[in-house]
Backbone as CSV, one residue per row, in Angstrom:
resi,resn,N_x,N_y,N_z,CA_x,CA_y,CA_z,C_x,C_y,C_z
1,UNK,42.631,-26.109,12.689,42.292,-27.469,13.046,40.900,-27.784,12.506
2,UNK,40.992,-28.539,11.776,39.671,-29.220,11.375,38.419,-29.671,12.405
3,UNK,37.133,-28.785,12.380,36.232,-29.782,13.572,36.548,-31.258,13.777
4,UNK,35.987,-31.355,14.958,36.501,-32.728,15.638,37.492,-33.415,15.813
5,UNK,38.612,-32.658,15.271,40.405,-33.002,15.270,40.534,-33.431,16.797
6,UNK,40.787,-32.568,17.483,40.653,-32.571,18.838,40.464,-34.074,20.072
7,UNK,38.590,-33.834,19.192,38.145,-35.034,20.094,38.486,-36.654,19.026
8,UNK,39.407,-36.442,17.726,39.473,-37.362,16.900,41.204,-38.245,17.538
9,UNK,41.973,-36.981,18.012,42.677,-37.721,18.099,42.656,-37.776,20.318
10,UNK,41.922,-37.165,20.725,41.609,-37.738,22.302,41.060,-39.582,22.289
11,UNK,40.383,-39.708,21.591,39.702,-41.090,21.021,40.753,-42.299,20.889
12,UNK,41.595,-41.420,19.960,42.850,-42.447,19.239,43.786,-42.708,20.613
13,UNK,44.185,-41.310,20.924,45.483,-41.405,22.039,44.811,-42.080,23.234
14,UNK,43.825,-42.131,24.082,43.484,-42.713,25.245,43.098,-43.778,25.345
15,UNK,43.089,-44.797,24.569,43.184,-45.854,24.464,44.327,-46.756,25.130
16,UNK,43.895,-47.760,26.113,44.744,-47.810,27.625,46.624,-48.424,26.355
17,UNK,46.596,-49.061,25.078,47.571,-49.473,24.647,48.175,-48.664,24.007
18,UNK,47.464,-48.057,23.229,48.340,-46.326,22.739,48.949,-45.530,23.452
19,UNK,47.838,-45.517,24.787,48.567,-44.678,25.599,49.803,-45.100,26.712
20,UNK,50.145,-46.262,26.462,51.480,-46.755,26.787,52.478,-46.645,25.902
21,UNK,52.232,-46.884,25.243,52.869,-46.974,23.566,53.415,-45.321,23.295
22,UNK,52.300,-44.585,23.669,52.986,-42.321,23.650,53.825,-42.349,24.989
23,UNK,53.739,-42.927,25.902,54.303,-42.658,27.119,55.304,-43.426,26.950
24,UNK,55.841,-44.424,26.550,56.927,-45.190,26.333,58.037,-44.354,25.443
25,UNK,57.540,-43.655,24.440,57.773,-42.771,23.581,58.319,-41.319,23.958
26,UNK,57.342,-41.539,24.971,57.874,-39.518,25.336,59.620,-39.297,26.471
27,UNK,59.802,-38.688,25.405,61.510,-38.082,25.852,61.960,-39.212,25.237
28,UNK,61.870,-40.203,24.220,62.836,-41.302,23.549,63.043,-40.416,22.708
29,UNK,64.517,-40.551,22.073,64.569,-40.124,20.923,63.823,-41.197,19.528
30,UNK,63.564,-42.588,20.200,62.728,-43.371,18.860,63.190,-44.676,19.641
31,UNK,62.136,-45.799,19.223,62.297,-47.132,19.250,61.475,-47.853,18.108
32,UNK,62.515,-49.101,17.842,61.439,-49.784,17.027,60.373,-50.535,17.584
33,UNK,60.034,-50.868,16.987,58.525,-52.218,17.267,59.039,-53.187,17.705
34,UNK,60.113,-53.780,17.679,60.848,-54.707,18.658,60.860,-54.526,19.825
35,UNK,61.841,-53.128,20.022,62.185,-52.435,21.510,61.204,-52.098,22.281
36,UNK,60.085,-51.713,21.413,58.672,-51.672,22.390,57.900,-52.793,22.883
37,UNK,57.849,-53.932,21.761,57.788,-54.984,22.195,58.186,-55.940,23.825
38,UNK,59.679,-55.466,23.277,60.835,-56.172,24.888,59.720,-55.012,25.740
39,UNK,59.402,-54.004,25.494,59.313,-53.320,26.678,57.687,-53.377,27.684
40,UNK,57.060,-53.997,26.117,55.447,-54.099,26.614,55.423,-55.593,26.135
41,UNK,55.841,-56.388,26.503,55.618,-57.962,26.914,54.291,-58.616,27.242
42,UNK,53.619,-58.076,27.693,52.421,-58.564,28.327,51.242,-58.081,26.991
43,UNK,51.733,-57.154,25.859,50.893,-57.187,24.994,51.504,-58.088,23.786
44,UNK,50.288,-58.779,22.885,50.737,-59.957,21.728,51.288,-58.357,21.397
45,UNK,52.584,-59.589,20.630,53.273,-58.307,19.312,51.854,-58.072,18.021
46,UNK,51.410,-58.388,17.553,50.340,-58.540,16.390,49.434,-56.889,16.834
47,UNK,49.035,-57.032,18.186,48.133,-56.121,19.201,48.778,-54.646,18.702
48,UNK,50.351,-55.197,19.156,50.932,-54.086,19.369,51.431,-53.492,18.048
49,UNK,51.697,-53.637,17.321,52.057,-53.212,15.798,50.971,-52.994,15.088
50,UNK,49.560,-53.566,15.064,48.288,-52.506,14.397,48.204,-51.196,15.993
51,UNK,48.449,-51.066,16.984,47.986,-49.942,17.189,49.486,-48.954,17.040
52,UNK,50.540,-49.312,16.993,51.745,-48.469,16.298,51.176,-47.902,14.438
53,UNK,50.838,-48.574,14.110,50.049,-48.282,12.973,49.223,-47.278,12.834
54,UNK,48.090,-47.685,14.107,47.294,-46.842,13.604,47.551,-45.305,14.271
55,UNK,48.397,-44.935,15.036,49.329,-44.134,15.789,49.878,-43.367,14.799
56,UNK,50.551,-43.872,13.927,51.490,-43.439,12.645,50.355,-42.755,11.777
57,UNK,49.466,-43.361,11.436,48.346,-43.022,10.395,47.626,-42.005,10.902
58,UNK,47.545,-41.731,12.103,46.820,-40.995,12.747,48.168,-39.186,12.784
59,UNK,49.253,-39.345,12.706,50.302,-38.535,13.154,50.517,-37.889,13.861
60,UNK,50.294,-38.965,14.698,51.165,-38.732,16.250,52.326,-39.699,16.563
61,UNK,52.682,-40.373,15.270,53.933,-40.569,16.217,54.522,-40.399,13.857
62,UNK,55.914,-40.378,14.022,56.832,-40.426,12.792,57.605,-40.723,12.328
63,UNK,58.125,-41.503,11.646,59.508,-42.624,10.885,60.383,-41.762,10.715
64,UNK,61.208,-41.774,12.608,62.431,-41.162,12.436,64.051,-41.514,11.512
65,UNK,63.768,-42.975,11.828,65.050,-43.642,10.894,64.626,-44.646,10.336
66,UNK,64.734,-45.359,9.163,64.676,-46.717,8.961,66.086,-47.429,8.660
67,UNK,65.702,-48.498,8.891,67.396,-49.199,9.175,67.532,-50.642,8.478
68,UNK,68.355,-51.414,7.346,68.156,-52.211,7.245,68.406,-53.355,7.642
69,UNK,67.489,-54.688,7.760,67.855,-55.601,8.685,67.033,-56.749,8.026
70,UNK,68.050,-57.648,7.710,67.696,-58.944,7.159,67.003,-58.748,6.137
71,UNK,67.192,-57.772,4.840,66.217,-57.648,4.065,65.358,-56.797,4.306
72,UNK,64.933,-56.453,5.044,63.709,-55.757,5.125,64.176,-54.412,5.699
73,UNK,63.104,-53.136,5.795,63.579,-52.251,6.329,63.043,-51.758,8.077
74,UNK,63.522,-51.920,8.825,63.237,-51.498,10.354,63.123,-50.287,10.618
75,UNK,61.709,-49.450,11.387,61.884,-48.395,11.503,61.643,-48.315,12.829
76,UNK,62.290,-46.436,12.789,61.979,-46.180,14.113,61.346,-45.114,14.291
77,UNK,59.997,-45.404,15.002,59.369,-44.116,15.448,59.452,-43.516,16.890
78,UNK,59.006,-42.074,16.736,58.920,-41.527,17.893,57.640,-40.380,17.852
79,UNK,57.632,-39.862,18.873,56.728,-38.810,18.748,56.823,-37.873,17.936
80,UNK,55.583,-37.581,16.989,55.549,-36.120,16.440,54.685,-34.894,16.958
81,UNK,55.613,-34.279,17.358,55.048,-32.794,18.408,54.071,-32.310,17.547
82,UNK,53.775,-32.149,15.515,53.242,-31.527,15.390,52.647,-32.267,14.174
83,UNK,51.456,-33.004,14.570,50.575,-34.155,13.591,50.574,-33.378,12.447
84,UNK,50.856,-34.205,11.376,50.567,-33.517,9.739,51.251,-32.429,9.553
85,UNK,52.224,-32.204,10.300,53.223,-30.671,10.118,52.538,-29.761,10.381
86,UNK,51.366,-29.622,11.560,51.053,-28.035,11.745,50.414,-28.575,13.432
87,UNK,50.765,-27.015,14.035,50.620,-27.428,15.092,48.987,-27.367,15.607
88,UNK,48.622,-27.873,16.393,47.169,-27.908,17.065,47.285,-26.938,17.950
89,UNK,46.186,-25.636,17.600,46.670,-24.413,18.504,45.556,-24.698,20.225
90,UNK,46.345,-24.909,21.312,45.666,-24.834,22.516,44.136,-24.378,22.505
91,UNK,44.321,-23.219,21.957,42.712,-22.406,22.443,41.637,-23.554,21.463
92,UNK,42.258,-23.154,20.231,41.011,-24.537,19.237,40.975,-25.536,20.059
93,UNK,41.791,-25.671,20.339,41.843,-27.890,21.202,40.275,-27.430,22.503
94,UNK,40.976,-26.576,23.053,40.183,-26.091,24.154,38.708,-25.709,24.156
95,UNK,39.117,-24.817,22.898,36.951,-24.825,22.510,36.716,-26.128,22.282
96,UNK,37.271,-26.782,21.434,36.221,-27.784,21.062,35.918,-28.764,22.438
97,UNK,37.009,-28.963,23.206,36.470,-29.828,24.269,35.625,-30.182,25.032
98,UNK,35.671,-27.665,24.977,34.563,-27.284,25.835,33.157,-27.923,25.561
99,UNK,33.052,-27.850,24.083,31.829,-28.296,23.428,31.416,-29.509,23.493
100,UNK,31.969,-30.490,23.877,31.699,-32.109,24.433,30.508,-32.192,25.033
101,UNK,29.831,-33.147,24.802,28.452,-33.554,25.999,29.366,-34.312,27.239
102,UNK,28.586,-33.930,28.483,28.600,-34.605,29.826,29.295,-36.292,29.600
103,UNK,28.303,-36.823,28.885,29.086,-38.348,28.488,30.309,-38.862,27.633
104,UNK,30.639,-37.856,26.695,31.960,-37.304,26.081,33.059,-37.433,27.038
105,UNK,33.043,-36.170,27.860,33.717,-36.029,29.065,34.046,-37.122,29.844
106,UNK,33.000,-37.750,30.093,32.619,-38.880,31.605,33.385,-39.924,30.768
107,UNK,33.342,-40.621,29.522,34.154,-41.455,28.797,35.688,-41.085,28.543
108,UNK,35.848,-40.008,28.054,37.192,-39.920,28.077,38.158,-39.543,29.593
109,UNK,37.464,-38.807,30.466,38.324,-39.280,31.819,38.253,-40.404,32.303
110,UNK,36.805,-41.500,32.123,36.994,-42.484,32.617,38.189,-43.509,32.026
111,UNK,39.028,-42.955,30.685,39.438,-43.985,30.244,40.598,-43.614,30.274
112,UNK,41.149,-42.248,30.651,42.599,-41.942,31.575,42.442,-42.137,32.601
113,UNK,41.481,-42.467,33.293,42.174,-43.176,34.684,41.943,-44.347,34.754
114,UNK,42.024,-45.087,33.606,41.720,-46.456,33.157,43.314,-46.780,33.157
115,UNK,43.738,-45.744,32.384,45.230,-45.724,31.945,46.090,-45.488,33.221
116,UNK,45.694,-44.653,34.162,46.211,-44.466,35.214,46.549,-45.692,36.362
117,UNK,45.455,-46.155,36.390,45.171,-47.430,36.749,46.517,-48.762,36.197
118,UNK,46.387,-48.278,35.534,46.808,-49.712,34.083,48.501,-49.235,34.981
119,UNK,49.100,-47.930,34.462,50.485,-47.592,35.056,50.796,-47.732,36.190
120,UNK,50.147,-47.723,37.475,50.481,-48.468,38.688,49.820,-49.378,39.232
121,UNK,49.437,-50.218,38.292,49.321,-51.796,38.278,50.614,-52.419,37.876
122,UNK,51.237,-51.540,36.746,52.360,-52.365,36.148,53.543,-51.898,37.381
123,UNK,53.325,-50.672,37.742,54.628,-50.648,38.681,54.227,-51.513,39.899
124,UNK,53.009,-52.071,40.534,52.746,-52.993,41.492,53.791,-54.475,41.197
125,UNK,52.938,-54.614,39.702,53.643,-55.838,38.982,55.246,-56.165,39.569
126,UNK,55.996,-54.983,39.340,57.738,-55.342,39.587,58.242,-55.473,41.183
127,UNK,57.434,-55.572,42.186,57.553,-56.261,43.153,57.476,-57.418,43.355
128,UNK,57.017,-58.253,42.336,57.192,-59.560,42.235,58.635,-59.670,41.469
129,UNK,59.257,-58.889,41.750,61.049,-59.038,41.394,61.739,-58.294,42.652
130,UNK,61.257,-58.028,43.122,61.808,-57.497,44.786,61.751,-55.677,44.131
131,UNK,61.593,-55.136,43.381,61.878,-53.766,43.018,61.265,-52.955,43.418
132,UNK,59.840,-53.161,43.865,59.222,-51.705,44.674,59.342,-51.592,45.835
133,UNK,59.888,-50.272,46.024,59.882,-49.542,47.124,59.191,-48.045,47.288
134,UNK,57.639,-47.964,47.448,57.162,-46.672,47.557,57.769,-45.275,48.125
135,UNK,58.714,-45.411,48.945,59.287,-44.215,49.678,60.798,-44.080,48.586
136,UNK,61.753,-44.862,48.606,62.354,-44.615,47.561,62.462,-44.272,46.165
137,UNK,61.180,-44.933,45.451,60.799,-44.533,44.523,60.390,-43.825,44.229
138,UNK,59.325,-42.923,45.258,58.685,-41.925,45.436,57.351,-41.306,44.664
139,UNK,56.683,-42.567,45.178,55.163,-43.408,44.912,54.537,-42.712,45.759
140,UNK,53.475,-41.719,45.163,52.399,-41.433,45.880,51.478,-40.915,45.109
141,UNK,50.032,-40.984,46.493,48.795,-40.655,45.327,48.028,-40.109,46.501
142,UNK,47.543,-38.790,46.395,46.673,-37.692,47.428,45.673,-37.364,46.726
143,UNK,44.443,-36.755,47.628,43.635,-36.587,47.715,43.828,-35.249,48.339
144,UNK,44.074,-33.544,47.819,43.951,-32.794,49.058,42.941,-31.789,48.849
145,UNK,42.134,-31.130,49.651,41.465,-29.831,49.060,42.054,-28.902,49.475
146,UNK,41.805,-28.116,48.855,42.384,-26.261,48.638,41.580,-25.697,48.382
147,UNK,41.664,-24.686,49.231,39.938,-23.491,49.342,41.016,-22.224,48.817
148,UNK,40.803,-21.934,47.127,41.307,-21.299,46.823,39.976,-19.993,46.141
149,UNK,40.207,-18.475,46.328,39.135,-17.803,44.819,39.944,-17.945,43.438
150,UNK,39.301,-17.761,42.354,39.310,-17.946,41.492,41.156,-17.225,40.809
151,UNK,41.373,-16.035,41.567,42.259,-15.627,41.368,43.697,-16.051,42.008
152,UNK,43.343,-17.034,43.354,44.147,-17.746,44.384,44.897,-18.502,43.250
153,UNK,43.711,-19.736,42.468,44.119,-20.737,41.517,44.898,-20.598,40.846
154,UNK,44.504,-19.409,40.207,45.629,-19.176,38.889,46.601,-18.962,39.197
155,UNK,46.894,-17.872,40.567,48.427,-18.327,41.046,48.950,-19.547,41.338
156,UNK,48.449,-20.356,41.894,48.708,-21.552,42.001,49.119,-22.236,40.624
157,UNK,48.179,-22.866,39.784,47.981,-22.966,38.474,49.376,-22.705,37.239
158,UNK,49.684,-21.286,37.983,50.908,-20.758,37.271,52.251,-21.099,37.760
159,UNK,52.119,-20.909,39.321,53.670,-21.349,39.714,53.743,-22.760,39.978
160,UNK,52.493,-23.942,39.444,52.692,-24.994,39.447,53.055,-25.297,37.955
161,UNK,53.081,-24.498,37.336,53.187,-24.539,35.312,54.955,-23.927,35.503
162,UNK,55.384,-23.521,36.470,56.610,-22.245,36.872,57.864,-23.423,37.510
163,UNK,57.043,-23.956,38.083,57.808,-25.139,38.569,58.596,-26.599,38.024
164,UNK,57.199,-27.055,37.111,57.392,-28.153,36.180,58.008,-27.821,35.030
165,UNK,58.094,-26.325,34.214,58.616,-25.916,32.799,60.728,-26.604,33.304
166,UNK,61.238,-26.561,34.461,62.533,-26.472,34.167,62.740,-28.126,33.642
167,UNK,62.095,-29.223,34.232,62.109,-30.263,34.258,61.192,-31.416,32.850
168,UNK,60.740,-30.672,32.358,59.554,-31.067,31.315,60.915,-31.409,29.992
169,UNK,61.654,-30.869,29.526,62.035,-31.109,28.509,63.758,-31.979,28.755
170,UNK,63.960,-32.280,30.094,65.323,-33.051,30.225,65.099,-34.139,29.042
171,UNK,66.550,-34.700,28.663,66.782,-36.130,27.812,66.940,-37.009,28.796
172,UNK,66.578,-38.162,28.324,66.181,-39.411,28.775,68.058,-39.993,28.744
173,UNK,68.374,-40.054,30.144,69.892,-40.597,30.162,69.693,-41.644,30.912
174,UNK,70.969,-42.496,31.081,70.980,-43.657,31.580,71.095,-43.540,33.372
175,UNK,71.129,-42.083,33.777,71.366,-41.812,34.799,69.667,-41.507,35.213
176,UNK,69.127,-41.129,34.886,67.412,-40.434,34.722,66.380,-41.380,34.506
177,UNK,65.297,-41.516,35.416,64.783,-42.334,35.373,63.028,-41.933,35.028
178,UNK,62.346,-42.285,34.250,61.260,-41.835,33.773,60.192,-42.001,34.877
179,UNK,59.465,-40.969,34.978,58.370,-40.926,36.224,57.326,-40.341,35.826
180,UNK,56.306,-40.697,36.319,54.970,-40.188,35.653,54.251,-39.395,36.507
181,UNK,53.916,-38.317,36.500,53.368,-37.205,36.962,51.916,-36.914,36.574
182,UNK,50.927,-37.101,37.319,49.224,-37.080,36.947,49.018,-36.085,37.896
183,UNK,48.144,-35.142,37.399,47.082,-34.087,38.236,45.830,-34.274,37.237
184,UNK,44.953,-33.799,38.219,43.742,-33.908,38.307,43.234,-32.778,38.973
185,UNK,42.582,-31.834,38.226,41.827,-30.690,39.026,40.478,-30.201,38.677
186,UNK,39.881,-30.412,39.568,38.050,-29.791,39.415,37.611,-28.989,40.819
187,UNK,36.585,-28.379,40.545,36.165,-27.866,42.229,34.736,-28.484,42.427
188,UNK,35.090,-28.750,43.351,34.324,-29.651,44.247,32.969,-28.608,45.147
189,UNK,32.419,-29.354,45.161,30.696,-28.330,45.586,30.383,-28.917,47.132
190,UNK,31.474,-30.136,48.093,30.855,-30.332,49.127,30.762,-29.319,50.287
């Protein structure tokens, strides 16, 4: 991985419209710029097709099919697991992060939970169609501490990595409904 790969494409992807745009994406097998369109309404199409762009240019996402339509050619992208055909190895991603200044950090979490924010605002939004129901839907957001040692965590850590691996790679069926799953973990000094 090239220095600053890392924090080049954290920059690109967390951006509160990209990062609807990867999450709309993840487990699709592909949509066009239309279908994302119908699906993100509340952004101008113009908005939304330079940051599909710059998504593509960047390679993280890839022109799974193109299709022709009225002349022209329609494509469809989806996610590419492995930007530029090689994969981004964890530990590199991980040093370099490590290496971030304090305000690095403080900007890019502030701007996933910008995004976080942004995703259950929009699920607030569909109660103005009668559709939310927090207990059915199974809407929630905690706050808990855990007085774990260092070696407690990693068990934890692991059979919470032990738990989520069976469910991480299902296909997106008409029966299955996409849900978004956020953790957040630091230790706390109070």
């Amino acid at each position: 991985m090239k220095k600053n790969e890392a924090k080049e494409l954290m920059d690109l992807a967390l951006h509160p419209v990209r990062m609807r745009i990867l999450m709309l994406l993840s487990g699709s097998p592909g949509m066009t710029p239309q279908q994302m369109a119908d699906r993100m309404s509340d952004i101008p199409q113009a908005t939304l097709y330079r940051h599909i762009g710059r998504l593509f240019q960047s390679g993280l996402l890839s022109v799974v099919e193109e299709r022709p339509v009225r002349g022209t050619l329609e494509k469809v992208y989806a996610l590419n697991t492995a930007p530029d055909g090689k994969n981004i190895s964890t530990e590199e991603a991980l040093s370099e992060i490590n290496q971030m200044s304090k305000e690095e950090h403080l900007r890019y979490f502030t701007t996933f939970m910008l995004t976080v924010l942004d995703d259950f605002s929009h699920y607030l939004n569909l109660s103005e169609n009668g559709k939310m129901n927090l207990a059915a839907d199974g809407v929630g957001y905690h706050k808990l501490v855990l007085f774990l040692s260092d070696e407690e965590f990693a068990d934890f850590a692991a059979g919470l990595n032990q738990a989520l691996v069976p469910f991480l790679n299902r296909e997106n069926t008409p029966e299955r409904r996409k849900r978004l799953f956020t953790t957040v973990m630091m230790p706390s000094e109070d």
